[in-house]
HTML snippet that shows the backbone in 3Dmol.js (N, CA, C, O; Angstrom):
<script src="https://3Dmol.org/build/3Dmol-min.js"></script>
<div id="view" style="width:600px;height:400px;position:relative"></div>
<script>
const pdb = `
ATOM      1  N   UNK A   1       0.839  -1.182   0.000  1.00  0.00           N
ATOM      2  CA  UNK A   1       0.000   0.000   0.000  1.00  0.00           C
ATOM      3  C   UNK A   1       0.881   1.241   0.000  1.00  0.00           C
ATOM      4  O   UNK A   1       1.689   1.553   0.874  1.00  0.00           O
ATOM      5  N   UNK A   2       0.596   1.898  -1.122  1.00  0.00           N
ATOM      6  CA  UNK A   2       1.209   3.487  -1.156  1.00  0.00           C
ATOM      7  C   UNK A   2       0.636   4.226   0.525  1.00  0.00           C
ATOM      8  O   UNK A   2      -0.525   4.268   0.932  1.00  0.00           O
ATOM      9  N   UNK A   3       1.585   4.613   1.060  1.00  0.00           N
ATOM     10  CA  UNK A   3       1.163   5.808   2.015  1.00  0.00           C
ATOM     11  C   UNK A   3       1.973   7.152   1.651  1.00  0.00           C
ATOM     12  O   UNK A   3       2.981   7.274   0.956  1.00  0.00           O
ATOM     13  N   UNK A   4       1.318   7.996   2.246  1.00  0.00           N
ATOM     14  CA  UNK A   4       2.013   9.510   2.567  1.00  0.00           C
ATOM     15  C   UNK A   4       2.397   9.951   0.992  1.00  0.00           C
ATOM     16  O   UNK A   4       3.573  10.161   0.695  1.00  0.00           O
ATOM     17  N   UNK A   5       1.574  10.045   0.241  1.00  0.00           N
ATOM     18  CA  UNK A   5       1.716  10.568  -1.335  1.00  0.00           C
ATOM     19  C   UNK A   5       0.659  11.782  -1.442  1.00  0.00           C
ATOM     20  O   UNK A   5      -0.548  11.563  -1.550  1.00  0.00           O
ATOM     21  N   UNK A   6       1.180  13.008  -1.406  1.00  0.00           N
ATOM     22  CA  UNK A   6       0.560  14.081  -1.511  1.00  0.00           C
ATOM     23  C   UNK A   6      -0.471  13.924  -2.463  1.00  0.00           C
ATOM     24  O   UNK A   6      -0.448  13.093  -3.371  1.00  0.00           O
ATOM     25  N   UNK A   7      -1.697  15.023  -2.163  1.00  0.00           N
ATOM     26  CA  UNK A   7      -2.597  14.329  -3.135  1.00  0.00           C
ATOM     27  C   UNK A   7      -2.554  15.197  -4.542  1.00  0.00           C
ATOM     28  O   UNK A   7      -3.295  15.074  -5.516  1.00  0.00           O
ATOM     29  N   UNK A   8      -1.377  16.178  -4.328  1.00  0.00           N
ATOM     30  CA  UNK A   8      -1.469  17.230  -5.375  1.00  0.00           C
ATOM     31  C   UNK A   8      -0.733  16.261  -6.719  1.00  0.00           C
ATOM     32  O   UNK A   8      -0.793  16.411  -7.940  1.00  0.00           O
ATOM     33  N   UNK A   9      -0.241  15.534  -6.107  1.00  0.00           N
ATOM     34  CA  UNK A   9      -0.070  14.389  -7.613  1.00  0.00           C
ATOM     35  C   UNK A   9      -0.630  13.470  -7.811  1.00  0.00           C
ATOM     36  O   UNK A   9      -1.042  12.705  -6.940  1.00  0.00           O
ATOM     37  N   UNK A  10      -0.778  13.331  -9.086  1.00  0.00           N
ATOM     38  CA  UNK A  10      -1.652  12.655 -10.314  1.00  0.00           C
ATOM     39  C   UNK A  10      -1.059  11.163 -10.132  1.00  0.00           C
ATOM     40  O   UNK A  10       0.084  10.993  -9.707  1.00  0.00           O
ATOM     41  N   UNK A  11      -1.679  10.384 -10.387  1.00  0.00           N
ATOM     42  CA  UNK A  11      -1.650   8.847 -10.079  1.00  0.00           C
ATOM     43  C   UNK A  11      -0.773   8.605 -11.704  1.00  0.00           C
ATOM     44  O   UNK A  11      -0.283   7.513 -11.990  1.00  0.00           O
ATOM     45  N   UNK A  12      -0.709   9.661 -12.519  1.00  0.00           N
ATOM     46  CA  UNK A  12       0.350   9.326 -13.455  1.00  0.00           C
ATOM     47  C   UNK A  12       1.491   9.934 -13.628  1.00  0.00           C
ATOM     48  O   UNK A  12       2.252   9.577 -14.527  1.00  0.00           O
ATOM     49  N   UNK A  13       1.799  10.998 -12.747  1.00  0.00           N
ATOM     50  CA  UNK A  13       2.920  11.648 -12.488  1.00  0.00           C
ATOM     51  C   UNK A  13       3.598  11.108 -11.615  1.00  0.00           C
ATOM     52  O   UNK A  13       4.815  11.294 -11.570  1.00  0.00           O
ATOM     53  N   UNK A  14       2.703  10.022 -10.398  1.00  0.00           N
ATOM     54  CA  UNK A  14       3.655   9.134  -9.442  1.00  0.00           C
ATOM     55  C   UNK A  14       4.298   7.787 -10.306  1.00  0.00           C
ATOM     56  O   UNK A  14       5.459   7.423 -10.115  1.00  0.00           O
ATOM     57  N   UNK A  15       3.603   7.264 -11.046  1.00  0.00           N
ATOM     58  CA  UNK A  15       4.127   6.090 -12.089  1.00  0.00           C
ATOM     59  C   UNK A  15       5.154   6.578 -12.594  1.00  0.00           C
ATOM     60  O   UNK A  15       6.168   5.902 -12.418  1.00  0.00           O
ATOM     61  N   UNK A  16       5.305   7.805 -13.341  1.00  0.00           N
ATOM     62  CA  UNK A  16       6.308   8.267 -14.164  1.00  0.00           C
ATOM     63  C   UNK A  16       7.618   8.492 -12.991  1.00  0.00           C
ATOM     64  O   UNK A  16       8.650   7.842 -13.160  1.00  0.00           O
ATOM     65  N   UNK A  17       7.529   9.212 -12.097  1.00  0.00           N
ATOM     66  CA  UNK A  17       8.501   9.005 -11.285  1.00  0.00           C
ATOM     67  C   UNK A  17       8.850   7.739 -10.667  1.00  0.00           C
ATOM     68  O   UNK A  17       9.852   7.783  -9.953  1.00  0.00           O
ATOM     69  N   UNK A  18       8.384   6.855 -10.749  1.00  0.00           N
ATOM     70  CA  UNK A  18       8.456   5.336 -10.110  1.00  0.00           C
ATOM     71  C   UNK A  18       9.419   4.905 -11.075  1.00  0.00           C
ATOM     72  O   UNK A  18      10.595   4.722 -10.762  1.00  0.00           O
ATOM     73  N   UNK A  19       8.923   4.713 -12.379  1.00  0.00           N
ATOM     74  CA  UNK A  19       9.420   4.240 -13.099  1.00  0.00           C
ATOM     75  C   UNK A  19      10.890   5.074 -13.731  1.00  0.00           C
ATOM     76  O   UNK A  19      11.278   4.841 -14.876  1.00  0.00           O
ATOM     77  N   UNK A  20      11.456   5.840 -13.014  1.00  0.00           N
ATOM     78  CA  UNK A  20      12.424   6.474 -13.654  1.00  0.00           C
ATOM     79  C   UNK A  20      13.772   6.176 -13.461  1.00  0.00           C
ATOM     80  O   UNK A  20      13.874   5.377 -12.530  1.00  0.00           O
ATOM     81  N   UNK A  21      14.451   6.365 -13.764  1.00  0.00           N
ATOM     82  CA  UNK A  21      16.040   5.599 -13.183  1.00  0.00           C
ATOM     83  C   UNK A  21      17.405   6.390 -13.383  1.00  0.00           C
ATOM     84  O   UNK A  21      17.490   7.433 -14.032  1.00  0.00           O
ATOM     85  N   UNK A  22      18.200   5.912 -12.899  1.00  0.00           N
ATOM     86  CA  UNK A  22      19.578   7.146 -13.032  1.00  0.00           C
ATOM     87  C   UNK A  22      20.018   7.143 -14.473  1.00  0.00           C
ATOM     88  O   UNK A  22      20.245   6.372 -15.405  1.00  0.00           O
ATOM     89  N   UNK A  23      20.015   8.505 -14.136  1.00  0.00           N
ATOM     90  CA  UNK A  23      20.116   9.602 -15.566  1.00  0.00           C
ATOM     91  C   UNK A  23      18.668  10.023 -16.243  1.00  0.00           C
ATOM     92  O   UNK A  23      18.496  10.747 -17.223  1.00  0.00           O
ATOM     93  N   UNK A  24      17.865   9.481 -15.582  1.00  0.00           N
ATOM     94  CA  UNK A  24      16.394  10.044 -16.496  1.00  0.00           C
ATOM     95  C   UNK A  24      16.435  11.551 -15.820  1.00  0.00           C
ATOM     96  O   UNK A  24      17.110  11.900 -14.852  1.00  0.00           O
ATOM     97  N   UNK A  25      15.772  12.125 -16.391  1.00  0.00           N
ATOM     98  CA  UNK A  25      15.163  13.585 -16.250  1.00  0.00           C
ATOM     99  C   UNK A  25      13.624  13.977 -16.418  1.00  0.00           C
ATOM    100  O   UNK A  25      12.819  13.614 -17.275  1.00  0.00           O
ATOM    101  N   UNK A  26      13.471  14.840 -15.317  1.00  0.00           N
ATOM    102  CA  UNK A  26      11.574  15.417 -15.381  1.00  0.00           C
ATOM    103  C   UNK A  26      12.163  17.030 -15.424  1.00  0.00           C
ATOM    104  O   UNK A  26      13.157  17.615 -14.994  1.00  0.00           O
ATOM    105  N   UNK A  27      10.821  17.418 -16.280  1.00  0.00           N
ATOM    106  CA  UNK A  27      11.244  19.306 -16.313  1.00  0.00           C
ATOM    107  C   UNK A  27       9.827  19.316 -15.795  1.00  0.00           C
ATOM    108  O   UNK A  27       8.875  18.557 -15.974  1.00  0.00           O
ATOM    109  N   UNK A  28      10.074  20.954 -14.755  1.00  0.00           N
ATOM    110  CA  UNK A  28       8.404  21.144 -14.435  1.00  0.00           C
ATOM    111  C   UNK A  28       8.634  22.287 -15.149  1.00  0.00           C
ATOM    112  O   UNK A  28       9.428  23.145 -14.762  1.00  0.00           O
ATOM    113  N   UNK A  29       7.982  22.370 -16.192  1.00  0.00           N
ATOM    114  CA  UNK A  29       8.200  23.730 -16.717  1.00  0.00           C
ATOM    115  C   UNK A  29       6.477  24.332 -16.789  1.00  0.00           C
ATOM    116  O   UNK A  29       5.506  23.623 -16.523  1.00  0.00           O
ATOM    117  N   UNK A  30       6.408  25.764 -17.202  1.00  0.00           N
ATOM    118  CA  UNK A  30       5.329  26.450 -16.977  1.00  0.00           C
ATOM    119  C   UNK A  30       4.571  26.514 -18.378  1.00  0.00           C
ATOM    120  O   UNK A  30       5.172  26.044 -19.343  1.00  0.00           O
ATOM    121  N   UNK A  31       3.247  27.078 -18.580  1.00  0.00           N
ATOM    122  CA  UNK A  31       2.169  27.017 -19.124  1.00  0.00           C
ATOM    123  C   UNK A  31       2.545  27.417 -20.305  1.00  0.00           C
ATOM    124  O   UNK A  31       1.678  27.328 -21.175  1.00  0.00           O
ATOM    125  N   UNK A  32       4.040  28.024 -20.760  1.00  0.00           N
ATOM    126  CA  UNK A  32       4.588  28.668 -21.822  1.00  0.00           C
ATOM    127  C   UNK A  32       5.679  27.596 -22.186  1.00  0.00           C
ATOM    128  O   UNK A  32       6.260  27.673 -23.269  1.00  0.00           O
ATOM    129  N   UNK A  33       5.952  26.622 -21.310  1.00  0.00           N
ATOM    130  CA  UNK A  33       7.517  25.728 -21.704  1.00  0.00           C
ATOM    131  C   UNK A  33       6.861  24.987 -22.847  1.00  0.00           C
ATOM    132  O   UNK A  33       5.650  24.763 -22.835  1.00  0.00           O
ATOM    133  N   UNK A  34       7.546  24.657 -23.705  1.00  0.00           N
ATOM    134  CA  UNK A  34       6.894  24.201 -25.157  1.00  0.00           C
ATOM    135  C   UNK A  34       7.649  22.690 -24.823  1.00  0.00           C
ATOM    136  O   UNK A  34       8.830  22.372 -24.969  1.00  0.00           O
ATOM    137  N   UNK A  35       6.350  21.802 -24.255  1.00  0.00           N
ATOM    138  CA  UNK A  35       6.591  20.542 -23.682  1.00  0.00           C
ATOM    139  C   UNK A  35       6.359  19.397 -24.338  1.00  0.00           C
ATOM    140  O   UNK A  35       6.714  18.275 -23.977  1.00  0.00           O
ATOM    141  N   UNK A  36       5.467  19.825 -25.778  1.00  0.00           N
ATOM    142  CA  UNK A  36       5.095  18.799 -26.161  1.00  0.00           C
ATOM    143  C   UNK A  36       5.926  18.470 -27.980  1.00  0.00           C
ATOM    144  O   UNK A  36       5.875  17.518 -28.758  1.00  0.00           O
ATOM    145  N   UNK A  37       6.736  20.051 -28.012  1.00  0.00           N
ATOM    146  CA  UNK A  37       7.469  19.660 -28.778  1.00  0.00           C
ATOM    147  C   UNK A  37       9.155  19.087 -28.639  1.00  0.00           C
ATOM    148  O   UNK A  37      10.032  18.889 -29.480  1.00  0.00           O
ATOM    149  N   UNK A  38       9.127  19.018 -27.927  1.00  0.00           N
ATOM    150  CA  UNK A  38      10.538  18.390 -26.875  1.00  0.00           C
ATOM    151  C   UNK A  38      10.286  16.904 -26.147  1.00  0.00           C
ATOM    152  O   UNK A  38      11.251  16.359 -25.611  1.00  0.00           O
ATOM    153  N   UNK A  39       9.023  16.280 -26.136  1.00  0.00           N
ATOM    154  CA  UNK A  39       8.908  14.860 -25.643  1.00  0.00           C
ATOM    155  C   UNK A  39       7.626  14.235 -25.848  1.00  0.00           C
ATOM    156  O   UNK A  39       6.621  14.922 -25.665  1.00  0.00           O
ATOM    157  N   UNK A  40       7.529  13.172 -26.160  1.00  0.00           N
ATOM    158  CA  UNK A  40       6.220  12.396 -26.302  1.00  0.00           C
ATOM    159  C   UNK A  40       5.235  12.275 -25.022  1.00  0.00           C
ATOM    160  O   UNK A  40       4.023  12.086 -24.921  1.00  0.00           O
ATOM    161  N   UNK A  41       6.356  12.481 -24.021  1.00  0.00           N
ATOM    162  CA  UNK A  41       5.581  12.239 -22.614  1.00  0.00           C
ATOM    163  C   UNK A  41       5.524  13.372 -21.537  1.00  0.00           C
ATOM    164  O   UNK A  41       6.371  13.575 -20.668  1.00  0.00           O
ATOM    165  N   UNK A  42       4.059  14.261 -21.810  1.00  0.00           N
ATOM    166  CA  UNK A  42       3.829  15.069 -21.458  1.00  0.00           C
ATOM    167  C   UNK A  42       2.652  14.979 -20.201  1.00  0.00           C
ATOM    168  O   UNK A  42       1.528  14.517 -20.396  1.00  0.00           O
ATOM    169  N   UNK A  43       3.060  15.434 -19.067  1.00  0.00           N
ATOM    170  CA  UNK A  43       1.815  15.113 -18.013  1.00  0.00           C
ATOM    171  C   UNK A  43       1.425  16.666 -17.619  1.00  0.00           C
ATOM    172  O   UNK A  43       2.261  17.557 -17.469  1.00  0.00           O
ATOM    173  N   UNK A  44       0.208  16.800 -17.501  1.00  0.00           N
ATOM    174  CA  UNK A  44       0.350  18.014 -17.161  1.00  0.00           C
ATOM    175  C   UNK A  44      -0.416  18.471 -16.039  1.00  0.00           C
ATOM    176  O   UNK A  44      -1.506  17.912 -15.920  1.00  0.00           O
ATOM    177  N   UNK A  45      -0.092  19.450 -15.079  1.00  0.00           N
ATOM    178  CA  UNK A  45      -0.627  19.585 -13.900  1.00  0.00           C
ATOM    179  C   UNK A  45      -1.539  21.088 -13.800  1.00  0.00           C
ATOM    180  O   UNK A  45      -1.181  21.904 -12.950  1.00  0.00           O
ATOM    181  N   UNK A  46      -2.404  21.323 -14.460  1.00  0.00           N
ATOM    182  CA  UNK A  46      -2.710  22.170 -14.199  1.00  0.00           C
ATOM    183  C   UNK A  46      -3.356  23.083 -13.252  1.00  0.00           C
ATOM    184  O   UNK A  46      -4.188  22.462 -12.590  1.00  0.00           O
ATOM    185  N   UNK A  47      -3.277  24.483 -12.895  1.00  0.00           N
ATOM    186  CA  UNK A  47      -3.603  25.254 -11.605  1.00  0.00           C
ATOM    187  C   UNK A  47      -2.453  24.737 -10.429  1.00  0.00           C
ATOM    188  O   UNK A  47      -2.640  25.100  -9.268  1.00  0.00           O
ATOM    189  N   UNK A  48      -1.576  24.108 -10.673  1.00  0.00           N
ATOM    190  CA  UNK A  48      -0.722  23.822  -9.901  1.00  0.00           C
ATOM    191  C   UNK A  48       0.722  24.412 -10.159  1.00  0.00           C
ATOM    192  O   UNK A  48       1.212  24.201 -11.269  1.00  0.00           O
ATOM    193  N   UNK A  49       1.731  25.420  -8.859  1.00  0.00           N
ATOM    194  CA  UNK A  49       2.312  25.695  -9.395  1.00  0.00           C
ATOM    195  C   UNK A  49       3.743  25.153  -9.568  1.00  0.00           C
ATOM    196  O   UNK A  49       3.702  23.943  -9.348  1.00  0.00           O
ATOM    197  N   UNK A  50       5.090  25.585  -9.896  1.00  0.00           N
ATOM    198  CA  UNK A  50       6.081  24.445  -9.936  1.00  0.00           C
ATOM    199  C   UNK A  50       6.434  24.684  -8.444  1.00  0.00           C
ATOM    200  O   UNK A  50       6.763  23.539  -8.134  1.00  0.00           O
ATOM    201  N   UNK A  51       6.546  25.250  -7.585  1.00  0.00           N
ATOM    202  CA  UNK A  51       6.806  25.068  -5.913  1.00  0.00           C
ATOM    203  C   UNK A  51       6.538  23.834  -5.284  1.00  0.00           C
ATOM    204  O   UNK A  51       7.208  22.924  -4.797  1.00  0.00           O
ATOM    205  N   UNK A  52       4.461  24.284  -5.572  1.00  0.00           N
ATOM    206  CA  UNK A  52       3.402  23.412  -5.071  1.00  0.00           C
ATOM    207  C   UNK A  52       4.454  21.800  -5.800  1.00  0.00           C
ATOM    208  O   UNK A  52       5.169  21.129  -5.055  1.00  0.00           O
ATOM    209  N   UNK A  53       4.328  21.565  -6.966  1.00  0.00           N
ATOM    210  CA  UNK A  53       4.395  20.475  -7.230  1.00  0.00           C
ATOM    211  C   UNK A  53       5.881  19.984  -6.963  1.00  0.00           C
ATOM    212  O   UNK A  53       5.984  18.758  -6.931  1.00  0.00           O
ATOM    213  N   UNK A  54       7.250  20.822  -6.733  1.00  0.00           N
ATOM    214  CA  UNK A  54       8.857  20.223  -6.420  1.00  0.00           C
ATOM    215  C   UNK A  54       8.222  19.613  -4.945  1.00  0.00           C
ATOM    216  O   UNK A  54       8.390  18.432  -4.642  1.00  0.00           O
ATOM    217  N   UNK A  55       7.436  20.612  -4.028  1.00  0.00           N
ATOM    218  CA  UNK A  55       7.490  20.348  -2.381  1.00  0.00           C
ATOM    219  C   UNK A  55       6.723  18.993  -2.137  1.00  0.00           C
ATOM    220  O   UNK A  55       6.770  18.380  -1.071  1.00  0.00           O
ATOM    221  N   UNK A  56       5.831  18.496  -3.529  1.00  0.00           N
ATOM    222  CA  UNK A  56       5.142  17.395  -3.250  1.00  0.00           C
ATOM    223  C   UNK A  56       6.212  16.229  -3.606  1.00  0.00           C
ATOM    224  O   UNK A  56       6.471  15.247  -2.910  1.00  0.00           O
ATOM    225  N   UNK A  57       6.697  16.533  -4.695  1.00  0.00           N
ATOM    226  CA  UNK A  57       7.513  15.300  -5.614  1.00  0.00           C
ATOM    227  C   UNK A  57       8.778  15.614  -4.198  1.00  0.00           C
ATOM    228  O   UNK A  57       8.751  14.539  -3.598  1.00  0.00           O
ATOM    229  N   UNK A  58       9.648  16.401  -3.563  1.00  0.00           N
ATOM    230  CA  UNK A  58      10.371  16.312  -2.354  1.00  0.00           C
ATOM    231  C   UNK A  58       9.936  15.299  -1.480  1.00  0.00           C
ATOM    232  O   UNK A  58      10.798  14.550  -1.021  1.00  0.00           O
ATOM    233  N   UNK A  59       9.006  15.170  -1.230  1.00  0.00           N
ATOM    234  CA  UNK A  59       8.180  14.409   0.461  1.00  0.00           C
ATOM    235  C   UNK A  59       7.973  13.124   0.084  1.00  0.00           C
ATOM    236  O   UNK A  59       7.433  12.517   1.009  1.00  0.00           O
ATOM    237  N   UNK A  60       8.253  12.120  -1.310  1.00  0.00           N
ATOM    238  CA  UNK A  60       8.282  11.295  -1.851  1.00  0.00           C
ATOM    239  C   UNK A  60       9.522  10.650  -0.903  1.00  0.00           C
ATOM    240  O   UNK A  60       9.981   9.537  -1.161  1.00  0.00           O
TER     241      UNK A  60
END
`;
const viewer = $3Dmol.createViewer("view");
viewer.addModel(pdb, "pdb");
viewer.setStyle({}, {cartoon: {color: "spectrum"}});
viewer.zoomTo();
viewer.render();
</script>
């Protein structure tokens, strides 16, 4: 059983970090970062800001 997973993340933004491994990379970039021409795998969090979402993905 998952415990203590903020709820400000998405049940597919926790997979994507699960599944990631040394040397992968995540960008939180903003409503202007041009995300979808730079990667196939785009999650997006919206009304959320990049603080809100580093301090959640931190407590992981």
């Amino acid at each position: 059983m998952l415990k203590k997973i903020p709820k400000v993340l998405s049940p597919q933004l926790v997979k994507a970090l699960m599944e990631m491994g040394h040397g992968d990379e995540i960008v939180l970039g903003d409503a202007n970062f041009p995300g979808c021409s730079l990667s196939t795998n785009v999650i997006r969090a919206d009304g959320l800001s990049g603080a809100v979402l580093l301090k959640a993905i931190l407590e992981l």
